[in-house]
N, C-alpha and C positions, 0 to 999 in steps of 0.2 A: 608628570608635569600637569598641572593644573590649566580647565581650562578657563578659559576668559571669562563666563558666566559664577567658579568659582574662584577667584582673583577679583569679580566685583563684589561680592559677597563678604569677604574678606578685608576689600577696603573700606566699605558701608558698616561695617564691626569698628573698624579705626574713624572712621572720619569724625564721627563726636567726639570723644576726647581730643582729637589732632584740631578741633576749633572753637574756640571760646565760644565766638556766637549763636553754636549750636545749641539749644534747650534740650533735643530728644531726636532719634532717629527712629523711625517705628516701620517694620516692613512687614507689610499686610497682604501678600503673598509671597508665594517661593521669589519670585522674580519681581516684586512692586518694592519700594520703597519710600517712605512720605521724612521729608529734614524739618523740623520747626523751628525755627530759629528765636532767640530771644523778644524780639518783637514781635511774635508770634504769629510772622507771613511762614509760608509752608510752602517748599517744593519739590512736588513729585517725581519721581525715577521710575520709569519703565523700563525693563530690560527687553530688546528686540534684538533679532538675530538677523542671519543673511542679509549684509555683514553685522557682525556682533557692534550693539551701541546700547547705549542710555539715552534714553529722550526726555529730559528736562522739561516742566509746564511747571508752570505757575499760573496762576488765574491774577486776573487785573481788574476787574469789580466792572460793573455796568455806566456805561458813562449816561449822564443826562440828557431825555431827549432833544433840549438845545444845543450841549456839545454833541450829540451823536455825529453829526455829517464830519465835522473836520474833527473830532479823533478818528473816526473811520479812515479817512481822508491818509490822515499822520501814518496810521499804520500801514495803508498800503503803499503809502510812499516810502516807508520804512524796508517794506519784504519786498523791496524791489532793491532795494538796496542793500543784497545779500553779500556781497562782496566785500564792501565797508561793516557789515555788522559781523561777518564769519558764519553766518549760517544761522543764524537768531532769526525768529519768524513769530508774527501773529498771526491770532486766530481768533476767531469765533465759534465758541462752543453753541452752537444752534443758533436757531432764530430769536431774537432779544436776550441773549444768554451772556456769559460773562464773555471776555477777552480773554484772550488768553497769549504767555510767552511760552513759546517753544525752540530747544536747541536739539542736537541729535548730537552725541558724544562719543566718537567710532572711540572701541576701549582696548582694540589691541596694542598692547606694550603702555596700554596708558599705567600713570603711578602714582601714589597717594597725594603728591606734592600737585599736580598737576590738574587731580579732581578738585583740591582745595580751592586750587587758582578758579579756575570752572564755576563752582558753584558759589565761591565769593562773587565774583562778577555774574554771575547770573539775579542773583539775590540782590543786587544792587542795579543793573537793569531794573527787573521788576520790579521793583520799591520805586524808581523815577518814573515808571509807566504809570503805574497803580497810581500815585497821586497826580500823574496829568489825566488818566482816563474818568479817575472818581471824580473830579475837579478840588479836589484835596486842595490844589497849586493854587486856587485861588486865597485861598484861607491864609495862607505862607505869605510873610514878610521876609523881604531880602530878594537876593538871586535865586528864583526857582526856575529849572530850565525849561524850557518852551517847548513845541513838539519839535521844530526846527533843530532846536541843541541836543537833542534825543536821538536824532535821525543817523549819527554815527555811532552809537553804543553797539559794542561788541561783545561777546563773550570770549 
């Protein structure tokens, strides 16, 4: 029987072809994995153990020092609101450093269909962070969501 560690390996072999939007899968240790997808945002896979999971990052770019308060603000009103988002968290990768999204993805009995659902919704999270963090959102015509409309995205 195979164990969990190889079954994610296995599914990280499938997942590219199993989704269009993926450009490349490239895994830069035994247990690392980096997904690029056609618009070429990128996110990371960790494999961590006790208990077996994937922890999911992506980075969100640095926001302007006149947005910095209230997207800092948005996020932590965000990761307090783990219950509505399922366990999606940001972060700050150091001091003045990028943002970052994180999920933790317990992988037992998980299955290809499942990862897909995951990392689609994940990928699309962070694509609505990343252009409210960068102020992207400004530059956007139309309905671009607020940090407010963000605050219930889940994976």
């Amino acid at each position: 029987m195979a164990t969990n560690l190889e079954r994610m390996q296995a599914m990280m072999e499938e997942i590219g072809p199993a989704m269009a939007e993926i450009e490349a899968v490239i895994q830069s240790e035994e247990k690392n994995w980096a997904i690029q997808f056609e618009d070429q945002s990128i996110i990371m896979l960790e494999w961590a153990e006790r208990p077996d999971r994937i922890v999911l990052s992506s980075m969100l770019g640095i926001p302007s020092e006149t947005m910095q308060l209230s997207v800092y603000e948005a996020l932590l009103c965000y990761n307090l609101l783990w219950k509505d988002t399922g366990g999606v968290k940001m972060a700050l990768a150091g001091p003045g450093g990028d943002l970052m999204l994180l999920y933790e993805l317990y992988v037992d009995q998980l299955m290809l269909n499942e990862l897909q659902v995951v990392i689609s919704n994940f990928s699309s999270i962070s694509h609505v962070w990343s252009v409210y963090v960068t102020g992207e959102s400004q530059d956007l015509v139309g309905n671009a969501p607020g940090p407010m409309d963000m605050l219930h995205l889940g994976a």
